[in-house]
N, C-alpha and C positions, 0 to 999 in steps of 0.2 A: 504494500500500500504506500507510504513512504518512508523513505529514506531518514536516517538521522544520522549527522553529523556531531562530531564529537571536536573540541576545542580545545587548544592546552589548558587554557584554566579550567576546564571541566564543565561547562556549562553544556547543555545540551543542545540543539540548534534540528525541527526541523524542517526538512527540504521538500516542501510540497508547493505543487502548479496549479493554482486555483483552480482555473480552466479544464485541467486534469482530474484533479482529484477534489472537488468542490465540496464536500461532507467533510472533508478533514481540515481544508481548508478552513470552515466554518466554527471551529473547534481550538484555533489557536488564540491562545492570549498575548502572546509575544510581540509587539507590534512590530519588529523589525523585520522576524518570521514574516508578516502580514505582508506587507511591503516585497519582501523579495519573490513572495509565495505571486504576487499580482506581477511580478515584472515576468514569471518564469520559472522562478524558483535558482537555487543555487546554480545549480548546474547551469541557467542563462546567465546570471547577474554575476557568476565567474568564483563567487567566493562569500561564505559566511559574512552576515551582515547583525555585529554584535553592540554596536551602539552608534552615536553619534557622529563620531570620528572616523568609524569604518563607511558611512556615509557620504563623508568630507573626503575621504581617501578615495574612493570608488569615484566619486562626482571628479575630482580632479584630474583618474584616472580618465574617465570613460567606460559607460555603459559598451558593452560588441552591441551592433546595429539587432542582433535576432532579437532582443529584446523586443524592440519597434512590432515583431510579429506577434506576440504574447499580448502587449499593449493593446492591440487593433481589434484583436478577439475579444478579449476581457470589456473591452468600450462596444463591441459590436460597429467598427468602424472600417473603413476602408482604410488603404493608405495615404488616400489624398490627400482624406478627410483627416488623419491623424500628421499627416505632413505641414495641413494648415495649422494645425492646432499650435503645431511645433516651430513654426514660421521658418519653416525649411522646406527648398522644393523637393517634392515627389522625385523628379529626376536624381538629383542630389543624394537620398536616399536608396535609392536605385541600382546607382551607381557602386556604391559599398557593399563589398562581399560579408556573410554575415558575421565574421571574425573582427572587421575592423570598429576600431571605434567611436563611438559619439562623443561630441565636442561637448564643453562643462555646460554651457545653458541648457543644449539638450538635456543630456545626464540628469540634470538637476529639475529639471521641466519633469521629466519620466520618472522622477522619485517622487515632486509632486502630486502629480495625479496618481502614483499607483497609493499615495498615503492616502486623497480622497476617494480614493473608490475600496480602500478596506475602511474607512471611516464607513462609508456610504451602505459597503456592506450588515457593518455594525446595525446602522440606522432600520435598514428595509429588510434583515435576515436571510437574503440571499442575493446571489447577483444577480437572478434576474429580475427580482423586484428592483435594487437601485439603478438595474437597467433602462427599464421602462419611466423611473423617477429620472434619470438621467438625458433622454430623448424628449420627456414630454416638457410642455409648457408652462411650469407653473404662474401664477401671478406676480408673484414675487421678482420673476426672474424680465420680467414688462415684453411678454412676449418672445421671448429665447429660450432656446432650452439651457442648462445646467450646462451643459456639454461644451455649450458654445462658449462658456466662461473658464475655461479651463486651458485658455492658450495664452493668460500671461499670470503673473504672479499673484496680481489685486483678483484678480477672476478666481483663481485657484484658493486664496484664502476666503472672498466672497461664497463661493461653494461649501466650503467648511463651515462656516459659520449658517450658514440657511441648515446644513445638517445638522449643527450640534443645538439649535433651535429647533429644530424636527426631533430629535433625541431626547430635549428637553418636556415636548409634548406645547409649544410655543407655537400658535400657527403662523405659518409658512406660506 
């Protein structure tokens, strides 16, 4: 079912693909587990993701592009559409074999959203509910969908905050 990684300090770490394995998925408390579990899981995002600074280290690094495929799915998005999101063209993406790596805005844009959408999961209990919350229109959002808010940084915290008022039971 999945995997578990073990760490020198001995923390346990595990390695599940949402999109894969979406019950176990469901079932993690770890938020960084969360996060990697939406990009792909370890094995895409390259390496255990054990706090803040491995984070900061990986963003600096660079995301490998197959990420971008795990992303697309999870959002039920194209690549155009997740290309806009990312204010990079489609070509450009394209063009990169899936070994090579994403530049830091990207990286850091694709940590973003994978943190809103294990919030988002939190929220609606599964993915396909904050799926459906995530494409549709709420009022809130003055005729856009959630989705559409999630290709700069004000959007992306905008987003969290409409969920964790949804969480709260605060209408939305």
């Amino acid at each position: 079912m999945s995997n578990v990684v073990k760490m020198e300090n001995y923390k346990t770490h595990t390695d599940v693909n949402l999109v894969k394995e979406p019950e176990v998925f469901y079932l993690l408390e770890n938020p960084f587990d969360r996060i990697v579990g939406v990009l792909g899981g370890v094995s895409q995002v390259g390496q255990v993701v054990n706090s803040d600074i491995d984070l900061i280290t990986i963003t600096r690094k660079g995301l490998p592009k197959s990420v971008v495929y795990s992303v697309c799915e999870v959002l039920d998005v194209s690549m155009d559409r997740l290309s806009e999101l990312l204010h990079t063209s489609h070509r450009t993406l394209q063009r990169k074999s899936d070994d090579d790596l994403l530049g830091v805005s990207t990286t850091e844009q694709l940590f973003q959203i994978a943190e809103v959408v294990s919030n988002g999961i939190e929220v609606f209990d599964t993915l396909d509910n904050f799926r459906k919350w995530l494409h549709s229109t709420p009022y809130i959002f003055n005729g856009q969908k959630p989705l559409d808010f999630l290709d700069t940084r004000f959007g992306i915290q905008y987003v969290k905050n409409i969920l964790g008022r949804i969480a709260h039971g605060i209408p939305s």
